[in-house]
C-alpha positions as a printed Julia matrix, in Angstrom:
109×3 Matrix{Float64}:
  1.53   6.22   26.31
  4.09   4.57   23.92
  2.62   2.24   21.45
  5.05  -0.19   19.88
  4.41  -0.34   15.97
  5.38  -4.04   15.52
  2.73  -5.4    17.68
 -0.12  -2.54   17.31
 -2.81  -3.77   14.61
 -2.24  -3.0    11.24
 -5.12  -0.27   11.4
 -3.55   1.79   14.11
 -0.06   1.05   12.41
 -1.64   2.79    9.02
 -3.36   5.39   11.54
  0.59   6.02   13.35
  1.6    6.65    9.53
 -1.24   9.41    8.69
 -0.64  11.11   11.45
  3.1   10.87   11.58
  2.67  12.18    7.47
  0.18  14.83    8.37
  2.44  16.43   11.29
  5.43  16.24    8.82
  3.87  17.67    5.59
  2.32  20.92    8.33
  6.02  21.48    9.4
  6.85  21.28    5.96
  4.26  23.72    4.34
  4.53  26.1     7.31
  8.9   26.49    7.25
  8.43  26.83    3.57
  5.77  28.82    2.77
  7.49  32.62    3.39
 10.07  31.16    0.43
  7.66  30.24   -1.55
  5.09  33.05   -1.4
  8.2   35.62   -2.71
  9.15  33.13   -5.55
  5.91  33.62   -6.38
  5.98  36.69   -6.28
  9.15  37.6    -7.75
  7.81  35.41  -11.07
  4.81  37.27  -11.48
  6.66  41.03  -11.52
  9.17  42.22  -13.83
 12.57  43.73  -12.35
 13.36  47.38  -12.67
 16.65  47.43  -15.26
 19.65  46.65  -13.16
 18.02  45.47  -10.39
 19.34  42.35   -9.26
 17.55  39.52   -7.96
 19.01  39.86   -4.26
 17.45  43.94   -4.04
 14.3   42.72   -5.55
 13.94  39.68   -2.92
 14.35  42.44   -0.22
 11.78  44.43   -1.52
  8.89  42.12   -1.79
  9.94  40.83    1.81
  9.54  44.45    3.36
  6.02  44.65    1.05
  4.9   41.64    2.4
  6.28  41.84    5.92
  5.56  38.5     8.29
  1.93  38.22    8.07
  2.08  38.37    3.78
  4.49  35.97    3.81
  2.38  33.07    5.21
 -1.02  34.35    3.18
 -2.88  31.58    1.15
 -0.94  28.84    4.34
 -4.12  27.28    4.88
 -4.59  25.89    1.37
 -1.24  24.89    1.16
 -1.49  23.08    4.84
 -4.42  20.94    3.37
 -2.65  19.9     0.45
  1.01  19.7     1.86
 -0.48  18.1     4.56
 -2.77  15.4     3.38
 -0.25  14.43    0.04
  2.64  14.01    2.76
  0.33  11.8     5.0
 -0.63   9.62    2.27
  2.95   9.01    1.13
  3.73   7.61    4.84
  0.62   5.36    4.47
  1.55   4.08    1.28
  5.16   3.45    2.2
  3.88   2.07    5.16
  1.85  -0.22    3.52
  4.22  -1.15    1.12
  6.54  -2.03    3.58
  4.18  -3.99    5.93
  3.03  -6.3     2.27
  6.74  -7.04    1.47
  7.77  -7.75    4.81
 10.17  -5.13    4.96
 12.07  -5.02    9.12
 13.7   -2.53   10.66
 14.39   1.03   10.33
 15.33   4.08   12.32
 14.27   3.72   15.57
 14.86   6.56   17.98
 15.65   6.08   21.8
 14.68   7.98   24.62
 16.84   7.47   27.78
């Protein structure tokens, strides 16, 4: 069922936002986390002389394969998560108390 955010209640409207936040902020966290689990990870260890950064970014992938890459996601789901879905809440909020109209509005045919 569609619900259409100009006539829903201003509960569910703040209820469409946290979710809408919280589904964006796990896509976030979970595309980003292999990148930032090896930036990590390259910070903490020093390079071998010469080394450039591209040869040591291959190494710690192979070292931490697929699985290492996404270790420590479920922290970072909570917090990317719940800070995302309180920034649509508050913008929606905002927008709602200033009487802010329109917006994107996507169309399915």
């Amino acid at each position: 069922k569609r619900v259409d955010k100009s006539t829903a209640s201003p509960g569910l409207q703040t209820t469409i936002n946290l979710g809408s936040g919280l589904i964006a902020g796990f896509a976030a966290a979970i595309v980003s986390q292999p990148a930032d689990t090896m930036l990590s990870k390259i910070n903490k260890t020093k390079g071998l002389p010469g080394e450039s950064t591209t040869s040591r970014l291959i190494k710690i992938a192979k070292e931490l394969g697929l699985r290492g890459s996404y270790s420590g996601i479920g922290a970072r789901l909570f917090m990317v998560g719940t800070i995302t879905a309180g920034q649509f809440a508050i913008y929606g909020d905002i927008k709602k108390a200033i009487g802010a109209t329109g917006g994107v509005e996507i169309a399915t045919k």
